[in-house]
C-alpha positions in Angstrom: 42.8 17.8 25.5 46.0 19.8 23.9 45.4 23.9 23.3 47.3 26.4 21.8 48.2 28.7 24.9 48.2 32.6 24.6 51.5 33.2 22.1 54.8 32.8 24.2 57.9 34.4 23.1 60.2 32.0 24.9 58.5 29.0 23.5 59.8 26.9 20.8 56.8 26.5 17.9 56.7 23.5 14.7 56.3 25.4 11.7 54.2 24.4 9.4 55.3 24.2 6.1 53.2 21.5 4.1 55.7 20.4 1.8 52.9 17.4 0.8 51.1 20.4 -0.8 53.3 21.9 -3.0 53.3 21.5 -6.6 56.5 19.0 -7.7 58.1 17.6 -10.4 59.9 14.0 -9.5 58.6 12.4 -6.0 60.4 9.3 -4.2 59.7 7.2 -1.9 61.0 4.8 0.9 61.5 2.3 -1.4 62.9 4.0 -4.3 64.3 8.1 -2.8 66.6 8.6 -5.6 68.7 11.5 -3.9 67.8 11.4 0.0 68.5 9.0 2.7 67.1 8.5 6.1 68.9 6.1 8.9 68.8 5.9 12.4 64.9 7.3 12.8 63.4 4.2 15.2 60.6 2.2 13.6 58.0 3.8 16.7 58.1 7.1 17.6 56.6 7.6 21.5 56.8 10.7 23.4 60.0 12.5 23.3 62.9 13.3 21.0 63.9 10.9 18.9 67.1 11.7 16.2 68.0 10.5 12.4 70.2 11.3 10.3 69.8 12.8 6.7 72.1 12.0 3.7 72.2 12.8 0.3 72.8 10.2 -2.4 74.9 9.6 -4.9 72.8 10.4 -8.1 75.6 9.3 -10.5 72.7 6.8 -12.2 69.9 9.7 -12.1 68.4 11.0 -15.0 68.6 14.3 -12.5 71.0 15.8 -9.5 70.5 18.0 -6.7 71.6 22.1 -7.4 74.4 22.9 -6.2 73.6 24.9 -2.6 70.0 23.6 -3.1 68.5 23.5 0.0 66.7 20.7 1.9 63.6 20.9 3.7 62.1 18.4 6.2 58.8 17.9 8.0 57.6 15.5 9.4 53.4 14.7 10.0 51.2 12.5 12.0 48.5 10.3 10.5 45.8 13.5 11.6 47.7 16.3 9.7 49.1 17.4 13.0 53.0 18.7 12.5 55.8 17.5 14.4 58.5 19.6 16.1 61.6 19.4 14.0 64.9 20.8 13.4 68.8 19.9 13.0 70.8 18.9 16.1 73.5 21.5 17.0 76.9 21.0 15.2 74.5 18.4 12.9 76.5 18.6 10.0 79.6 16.5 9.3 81.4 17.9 6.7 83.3 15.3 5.9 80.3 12.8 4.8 78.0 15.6 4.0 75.7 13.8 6.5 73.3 15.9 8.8 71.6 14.8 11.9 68.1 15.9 13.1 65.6 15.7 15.4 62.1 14.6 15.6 59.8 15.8 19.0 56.2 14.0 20.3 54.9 16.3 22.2 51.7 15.6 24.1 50.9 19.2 23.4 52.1 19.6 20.1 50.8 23.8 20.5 49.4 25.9 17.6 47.0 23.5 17.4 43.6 22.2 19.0 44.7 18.7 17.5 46.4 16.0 19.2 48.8 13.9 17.6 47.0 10.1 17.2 48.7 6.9 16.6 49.1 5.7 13.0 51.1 5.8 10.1 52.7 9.8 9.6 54.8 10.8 6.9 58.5 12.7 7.0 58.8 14.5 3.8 62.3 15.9 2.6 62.5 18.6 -0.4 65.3 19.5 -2.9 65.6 21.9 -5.8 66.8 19.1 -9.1 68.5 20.4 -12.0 69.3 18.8 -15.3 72.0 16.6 -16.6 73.4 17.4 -20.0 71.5 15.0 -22.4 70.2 13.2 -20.4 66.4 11.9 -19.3 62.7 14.5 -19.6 63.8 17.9 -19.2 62.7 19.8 -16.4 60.3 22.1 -17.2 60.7 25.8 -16.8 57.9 26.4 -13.7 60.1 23.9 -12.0 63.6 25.4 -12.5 64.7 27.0 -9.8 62.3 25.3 -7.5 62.0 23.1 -4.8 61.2 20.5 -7.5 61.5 16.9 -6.2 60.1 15.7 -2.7 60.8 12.4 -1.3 58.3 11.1 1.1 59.1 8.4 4.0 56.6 6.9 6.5 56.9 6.6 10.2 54.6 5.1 12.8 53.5 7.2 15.7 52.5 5.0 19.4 52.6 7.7 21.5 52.6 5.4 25.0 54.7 2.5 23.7 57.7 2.2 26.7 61.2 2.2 25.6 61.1 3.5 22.5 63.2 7.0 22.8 65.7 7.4 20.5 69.3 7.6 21.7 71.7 10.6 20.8 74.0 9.3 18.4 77.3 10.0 18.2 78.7 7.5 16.1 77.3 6.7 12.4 78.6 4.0 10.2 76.6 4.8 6.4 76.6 2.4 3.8 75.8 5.0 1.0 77.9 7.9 -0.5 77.5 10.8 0.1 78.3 14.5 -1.3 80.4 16.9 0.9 79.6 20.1 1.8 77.4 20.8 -1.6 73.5 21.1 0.2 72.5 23.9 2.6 70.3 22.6 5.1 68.8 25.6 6.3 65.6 27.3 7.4 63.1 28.9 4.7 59.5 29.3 4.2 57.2 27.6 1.4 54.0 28.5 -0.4 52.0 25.7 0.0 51.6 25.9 -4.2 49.4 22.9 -5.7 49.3 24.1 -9.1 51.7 26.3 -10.3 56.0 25.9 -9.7 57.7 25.9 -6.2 59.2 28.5 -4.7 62.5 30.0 -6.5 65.9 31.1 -5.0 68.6 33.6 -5.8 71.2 32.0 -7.2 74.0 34.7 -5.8 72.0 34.9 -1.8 70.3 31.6 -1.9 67.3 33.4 -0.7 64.1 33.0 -1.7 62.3 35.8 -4.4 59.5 37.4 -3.2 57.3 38.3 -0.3 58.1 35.3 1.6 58.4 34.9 5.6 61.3 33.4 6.4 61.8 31.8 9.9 64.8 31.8 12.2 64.7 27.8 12.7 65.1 24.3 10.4 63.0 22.0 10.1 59.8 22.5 11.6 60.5 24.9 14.6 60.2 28.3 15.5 
């Protein structure tokens, strides 16, 4: 059975942010994510590191658009509520399609936790901050302005012992989708799990977050 070891220093810890728990205005789905795109993420994740990349969309047709500098938040989490190692791949961000590769870890101890990771259906969850468009579609309201507003939520199916089914590192991408350049930061912060008030708000000159929040050295979900 997996157990959280005495804290180690040197080790590398999944966050745990619970971006399915904060409060939002717009959500997506696989079927309909609006501003995010996933590729390359294997239908099975097994043990080991598996990478994907991360795009934003084109939102030309959207009642809404992403902030300028808004940044994006990931997590990914298995079908038992257990969280999954996470971050960006070094260099992961190609500035010249905006596009961003991470990473995804099974671990068979996943740590901070007495929980193992089961089989079944997980979710990866990706947050932005949304703004307005000028006349155009519901207006946001105020306790979402500034906030990490719109989440977009994909599945993914855990088999923990399936054979052959790491992920290779990928060094070349083909994507079918535009994408924004340089716009996003896809950087490390720390959310309030809020479920019924606004998200957590930003400084528009640092692009840190207001109040007494923790922030963590690492993306996605590690630290």
């Amino acid at each position: 059975m997996a157990f959280p070891p005495e804290f180690s220093s040197t080790a590398t810890y999944a966050n745990r942010y619970d971006l399915d728990e904060i409060s939002v205005f717009l959500e997506g789905d696989s079927t309909n994510p609006m501003f995010f795109d996933i590729s390359g993420l294997p239908q099975v994740l097994s043990f080991g590191k598996h990478y994907f990349n991360l795009s934003i969309l084109d939102s030309t047709t959207q009642d809404y658009e992403l902030a300028p500098n808004s940044q994006i938040l990931f997590e990914f989490k298995s079908i038992n509520n257990v969280v999954l190692k996470s971050d960006l791949a070094l260099n992961a961000v190609n500035q010249r399609n905006g596009v961003s590769t991470g990473f995804v870890e099974v671990l068979q101890d996943p740590l901070r936790t007495f929980e193992e990771i089961q089989d079944g259906q997980g979710t990866l969850m990706v947050v932005g901050s949304l703004i307005n468009k000028p006349n155009v579609g519901e207006i946001i309201p105020e306790k979402f302005v500034g906030a990490m507003n719109y989440r977009c939520v994909f599945p993914i199916n855990i088999r923990k012992n399936l054979i052959n089914a790491n992920s290779p590192f990928q060094t070349n991408v083909s994507h079918k989708r535009s994408t924004l350049q340089g716009q996003f930061s896809f950087v490390s912060n720390n959310i309030s799990p809020v479920k019924g008030g606004g998200g957590q708000t930003y400084s528009s000159t640092s692009g840190k977050p207001k109040g007494a929040i923790s922030v963590p050295t690492a993306r996605g979900s590690t630290n």
